[in-house]
C-alpha positions in Angstrom: -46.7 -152.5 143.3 -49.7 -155.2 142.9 -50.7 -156.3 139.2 -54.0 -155.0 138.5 -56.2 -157.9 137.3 -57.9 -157.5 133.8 -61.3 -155.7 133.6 -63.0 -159.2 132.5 -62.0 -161.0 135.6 -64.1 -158.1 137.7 -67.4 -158.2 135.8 -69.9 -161.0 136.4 -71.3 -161.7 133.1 -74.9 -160.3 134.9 -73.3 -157.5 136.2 -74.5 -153.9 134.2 -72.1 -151.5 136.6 -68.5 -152.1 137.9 -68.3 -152.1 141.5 -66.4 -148.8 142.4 -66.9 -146.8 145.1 -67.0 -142.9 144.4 -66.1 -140.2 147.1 -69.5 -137.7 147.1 -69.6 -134.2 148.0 -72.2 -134.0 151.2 -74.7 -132.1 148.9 -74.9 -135.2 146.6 -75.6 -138.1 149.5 -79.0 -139.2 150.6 -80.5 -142.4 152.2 -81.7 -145.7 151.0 -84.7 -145.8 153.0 -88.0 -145.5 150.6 -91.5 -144.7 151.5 -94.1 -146.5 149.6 -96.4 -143.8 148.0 -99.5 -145.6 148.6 -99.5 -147.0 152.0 -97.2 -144.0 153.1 -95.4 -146.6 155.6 -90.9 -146.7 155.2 -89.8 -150.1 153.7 -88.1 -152.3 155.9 -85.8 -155.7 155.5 -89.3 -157.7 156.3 -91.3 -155.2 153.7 -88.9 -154.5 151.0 -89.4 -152.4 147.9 -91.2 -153.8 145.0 -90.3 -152.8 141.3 -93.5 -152.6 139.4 -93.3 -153.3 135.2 -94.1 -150.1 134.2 -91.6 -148.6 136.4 -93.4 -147.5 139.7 -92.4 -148.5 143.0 -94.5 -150.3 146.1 -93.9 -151.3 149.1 -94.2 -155.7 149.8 -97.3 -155.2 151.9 -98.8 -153.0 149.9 -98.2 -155.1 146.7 -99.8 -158.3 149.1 -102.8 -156.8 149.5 -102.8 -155.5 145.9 -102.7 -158.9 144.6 -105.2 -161.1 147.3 -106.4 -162.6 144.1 -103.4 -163.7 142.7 -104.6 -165.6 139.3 -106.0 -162.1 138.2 -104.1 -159.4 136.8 -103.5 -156.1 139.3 -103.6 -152.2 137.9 -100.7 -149.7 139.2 -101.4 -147.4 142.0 -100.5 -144.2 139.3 -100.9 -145.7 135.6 -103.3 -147.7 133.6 -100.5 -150.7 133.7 -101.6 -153.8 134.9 -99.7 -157.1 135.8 -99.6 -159.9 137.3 -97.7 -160.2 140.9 -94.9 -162.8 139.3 -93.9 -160.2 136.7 -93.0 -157.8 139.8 -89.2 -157.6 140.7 -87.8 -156.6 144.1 -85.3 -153.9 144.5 -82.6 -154.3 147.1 -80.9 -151.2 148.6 -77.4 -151.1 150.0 
């Protein structure tokens, strides 16, 4: 029987979620591929998903021509948030 290796060995120190897989019932699966709301066009691996700072998701195109002027600060699509393009984070899907 193999030794399992201690819990702190698994987690990166940046990790916030262990890597487990979990077995699903159908009813529960779904797919990874997102829609940006605005520009109503499915993100790909050359126009990934862009997390905004208040929370609300774009699409990389859509946040380019959000931001042309990138010295000045850009307003979210839905809220009265506004940011500046370097504060936006991208999300990766798996």
């Amino acid at each position: 029987m193999p030794k399992l290796q201690p819990i702190r060995k698994l987690i990166k120190s940046d990790m916030q979620e262990l890597p487990i897989e979990v077995d699903l019932p159908q009813n529960f699966k779904c797919h990874n591929i997102f829609v940006c709301p605005v520009s109503k066009e499915p993100c790909t691996q050359d126009n990934k998903p862009q997390l905004l700072t208040c929370g609300h998701v774009i699409s990389r195109q859509t946040l380019e021509r959000m931001t042309r002027n990138e010295r000045q600060k850009f307003k979210c699509y839905t809220c009265p948030t506004q940011m500046f393009k370097e504060e936006v984070k991208e999300i990766l899907f798996y």
